[in-house]
N, C-alpha and C positions, 0 to 999 in steps of 0.2 A: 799711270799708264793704263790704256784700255787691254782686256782680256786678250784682243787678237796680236796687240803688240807686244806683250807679254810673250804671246806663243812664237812668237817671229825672233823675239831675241832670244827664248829657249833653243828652238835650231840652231840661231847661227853663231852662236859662242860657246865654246868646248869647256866642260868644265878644267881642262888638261889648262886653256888659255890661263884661266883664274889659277892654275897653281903654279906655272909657270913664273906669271909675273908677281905671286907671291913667294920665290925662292926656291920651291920643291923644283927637284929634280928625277927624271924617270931612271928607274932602276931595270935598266932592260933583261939582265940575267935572271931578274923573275918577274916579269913579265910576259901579259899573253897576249894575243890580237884582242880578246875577251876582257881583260882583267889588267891594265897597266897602273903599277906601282910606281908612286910618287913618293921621296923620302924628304925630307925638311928638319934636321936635326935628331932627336928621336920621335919625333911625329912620322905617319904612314896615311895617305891616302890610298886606296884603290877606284880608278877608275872605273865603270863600265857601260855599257850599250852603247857603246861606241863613241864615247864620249860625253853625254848625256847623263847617266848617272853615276855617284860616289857611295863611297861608305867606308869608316873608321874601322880598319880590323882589328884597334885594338879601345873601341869603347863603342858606343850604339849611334853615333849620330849617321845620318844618309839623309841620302836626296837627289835635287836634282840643282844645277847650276846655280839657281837663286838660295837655295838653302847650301850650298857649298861657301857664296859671296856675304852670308850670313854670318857664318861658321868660323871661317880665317878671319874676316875683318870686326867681327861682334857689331854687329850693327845692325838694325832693323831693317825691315826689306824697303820703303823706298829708296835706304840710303845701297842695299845690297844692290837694286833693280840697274839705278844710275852705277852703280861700279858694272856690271854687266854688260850694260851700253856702250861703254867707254872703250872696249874691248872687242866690237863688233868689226870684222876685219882684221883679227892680231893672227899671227903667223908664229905659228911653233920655231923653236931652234931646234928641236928633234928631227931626225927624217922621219919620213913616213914610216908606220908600224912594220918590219918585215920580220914573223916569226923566226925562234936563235933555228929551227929544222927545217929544210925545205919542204915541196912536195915531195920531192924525189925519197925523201927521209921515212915521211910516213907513211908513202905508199910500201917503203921495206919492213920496217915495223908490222904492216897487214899483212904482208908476201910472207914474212917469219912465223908468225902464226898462222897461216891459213898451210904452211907447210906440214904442221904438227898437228896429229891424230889425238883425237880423245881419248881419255884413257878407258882399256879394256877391260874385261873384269878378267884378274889373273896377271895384270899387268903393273910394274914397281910401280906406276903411278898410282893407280888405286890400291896397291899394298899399304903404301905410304900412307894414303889418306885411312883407311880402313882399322890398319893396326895399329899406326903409330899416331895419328891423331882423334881415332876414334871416332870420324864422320862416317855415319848411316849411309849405306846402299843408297837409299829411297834418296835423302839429300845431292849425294855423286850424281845420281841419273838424271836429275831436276837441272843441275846447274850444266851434263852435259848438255838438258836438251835447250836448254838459256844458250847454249853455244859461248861460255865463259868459263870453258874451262879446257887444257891441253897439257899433255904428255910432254913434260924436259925431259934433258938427258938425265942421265944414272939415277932413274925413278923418282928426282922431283914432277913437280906439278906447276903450272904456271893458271892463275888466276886474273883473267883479262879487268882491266881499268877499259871503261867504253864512253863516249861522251852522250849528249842526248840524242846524238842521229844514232846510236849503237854502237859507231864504229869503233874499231880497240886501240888505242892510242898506246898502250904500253902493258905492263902484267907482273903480279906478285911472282918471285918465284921462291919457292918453297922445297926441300928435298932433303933426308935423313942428314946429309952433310954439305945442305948449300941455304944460304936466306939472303935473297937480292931482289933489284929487279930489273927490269929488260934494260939492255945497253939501248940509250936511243931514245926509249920512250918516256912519256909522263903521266904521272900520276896526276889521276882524276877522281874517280868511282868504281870501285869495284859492284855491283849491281848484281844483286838475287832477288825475282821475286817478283810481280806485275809491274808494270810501267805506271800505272795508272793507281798505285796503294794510295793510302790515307794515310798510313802508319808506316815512317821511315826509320830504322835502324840503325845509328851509327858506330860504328867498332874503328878499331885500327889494323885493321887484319882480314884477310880476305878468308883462313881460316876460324877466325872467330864468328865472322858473319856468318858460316855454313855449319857454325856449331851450336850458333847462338838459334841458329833457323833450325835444327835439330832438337834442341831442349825445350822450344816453344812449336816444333812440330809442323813447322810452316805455317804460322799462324795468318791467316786469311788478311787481304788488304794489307799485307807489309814487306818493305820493302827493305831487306837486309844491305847494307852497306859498309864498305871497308873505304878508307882514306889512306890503306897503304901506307900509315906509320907518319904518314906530313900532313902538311897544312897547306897548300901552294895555293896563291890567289884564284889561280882557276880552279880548285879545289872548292874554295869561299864562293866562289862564283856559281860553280856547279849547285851548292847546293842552295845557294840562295834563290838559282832557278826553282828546283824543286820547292821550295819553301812557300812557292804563293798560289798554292793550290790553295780550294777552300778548306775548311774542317778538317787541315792537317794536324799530326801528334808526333814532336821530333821526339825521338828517345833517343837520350844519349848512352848509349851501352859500349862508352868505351872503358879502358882497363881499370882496375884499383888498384892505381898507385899516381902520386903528384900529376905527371904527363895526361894520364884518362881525366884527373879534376878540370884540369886548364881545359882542353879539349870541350870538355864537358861543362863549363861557365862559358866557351864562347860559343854552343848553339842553343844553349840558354838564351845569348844574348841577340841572338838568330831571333830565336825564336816569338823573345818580344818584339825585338825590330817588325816582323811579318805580322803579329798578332795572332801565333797558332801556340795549340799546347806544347807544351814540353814536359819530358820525365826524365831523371836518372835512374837509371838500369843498370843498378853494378853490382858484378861477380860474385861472387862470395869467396873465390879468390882470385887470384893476379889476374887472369882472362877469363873467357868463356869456352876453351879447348880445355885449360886444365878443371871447368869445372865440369863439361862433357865426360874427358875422362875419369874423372872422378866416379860420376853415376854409372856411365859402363862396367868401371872395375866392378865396384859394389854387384850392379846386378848381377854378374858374371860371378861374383862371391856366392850370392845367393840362391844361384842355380847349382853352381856346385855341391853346395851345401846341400839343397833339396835331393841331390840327388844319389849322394853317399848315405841319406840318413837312412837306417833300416827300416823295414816294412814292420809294423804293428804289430806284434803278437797276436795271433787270435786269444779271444777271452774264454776263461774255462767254461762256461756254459756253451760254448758253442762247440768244445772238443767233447764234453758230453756228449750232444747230442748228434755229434757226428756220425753217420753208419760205421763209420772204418775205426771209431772208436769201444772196445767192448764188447761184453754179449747184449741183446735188447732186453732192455726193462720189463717185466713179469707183474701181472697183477697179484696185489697181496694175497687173494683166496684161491690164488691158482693152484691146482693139486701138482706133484710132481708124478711123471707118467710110471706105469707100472712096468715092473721089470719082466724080461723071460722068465718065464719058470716059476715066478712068483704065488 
């Protein structure tokens, strides 16, 4: 086939048609308009760009429709191109994509947060953050002025998930005696830090991202990120967006323990799929909050410490030579004066 008829049946056959009529079936409770999952025994496809491209979330193969008809059938591409063809015209048995939330949903999800005030200083929210998980002033004020972050009730904090237009689709929430998240919403990206970095951070915790941005001080060009403890296709999605920038650097700075490893071999395998660098960033212990607090405590050790320790003795030469010490020192041939009467 010529180049232009190539691009003619790239359009008009879904890659969804080829799993279709190869037995996969859409799994719509997790599935997005973005990212539709396809299950086929324990095989997984994800869908995406609107049908046009795939990719294995659980090995590295992707593509587009002819490397899809490649992939299921094993077979070289003229024999892939003619399965393709064959298909031009085939009609889903799914209906058409309708998200599990309506508008009406997510416009309440934004109404819910745009209700709630940032937290103030002096307020449980930034108590919370400040003493009990030990994130820096400077950090709380960055991500209030990022507009991602808001006051829950009984001095949690909620940490917004925002998609690439910004908007807040759903939010970590966090508080001395709560950890959830927003009824309604979904998890996406938690987002600190330029839109436009080179260097992306990946955590599972919207408080590790702000502790992990505090131990490296807000390091220039980088883009802290939480995934909110899941994995959800639009999740894979989200970041595979971000992932085809030029002369990107994924680090995977999620936890140490099994869950951060897995995590952290599949933006490895991200990362070779796009052809950008990769590094693991891991704690020295369980998260990046307890290794925050860790160095807080210490220095707070060591300012105590400085600060109980007594003052120096002054040295005997210098009580010598003090005025307030003594009579003043006399030359040896000095006479001693003469007395009355003498």
């Amino acid at each position: 086939m010529k180049r232009d008829e190539l691009e003619a049946l790239r359009a008009r056959v879904s890659c969804e048609a080829l799993l279709e009529r190869a037995g996969y079936e859409v799994d719509l409770k997790e599935s997005t308009r973005r990212a539709v999952k396809y299950r086929h025994g324990g095989n997984i496809i994800i869908v995406t760009h609107h049908g046009r491209g795939w990719f294995d979330p659980l090995g590295d193969e992707k593509g587009d429709v002819f490397g899809l008809a490649m992939f299921l059938e094993k077979t070289p591409f003229p024999a892939a191109a003619e399965a393709v063809a064959a298909l031009v015209g085939f009609q889903l048995s799914r209906p058409e994509w309708r998200p599990s939330r309506s508008s009406v949903a997510n416009e309440a999800i934004g109404d819910r947060w745009r209700c709630r005030r940032s937290p103030p200083p002096g307020s449980g929210a930034w108590h919370y953050l400040s003493w009990e998980r030990s994130i820096p002033p400077a950090i709380v004020r960055q991500a209030i002025r990022e507009d991602i972050l808001r006051e829950g009730p009984f001095g949690s904090i909620w940490a917004a998930h925002v998609d690439s237009h910004g908007r807040v689709v759903g939010w970590e929430e966090r508080g001395p005696e709560w950890r959830g998240f927003s009824t309604g919403g979904s998890k996406l990206l938690f987002r600190l830090g330029p839109s436009d970095a080179n260097r992306l951070c990946i955590t599972e915790a919207a408080i590790d991202a702000m502790s992990l941005a505090a131990l490296e001080g807000l390091r220039e060009g980088t883009l802290y990120l939480s995934t909110g403890g899941g994995w959800s296709p639009a999740t894979d999605a989200a970041l595979r967006e971000l992932a085809v920038r030029p002369e990107l650097t994924l680090v995977a700075a999620t936890d140490a323990n099994s869950q951060g490893d897995v995590y952290a071999e599949r933006l490895r395998a991200l990362a070779e799929a796009w052809g950008c660098d990769w590094q693991r960033l891991r704690p020295p212990a369980d998260d990046w909050n307890e290794v925050l607090k860790t160095r807080e405590k210490e220095r707070g050790e060591r300012k105590l410490e400085k600060k109980m320790r007594p003052a120096a003795c002054a040295s005997a030469a210098s009580r010598e030579a003090s005025p307030s010490q003594g009579r003043p020192l006399t030359r040896p041939d000095a006479r001693p004066a003469a007395r009355e009467g003498s």
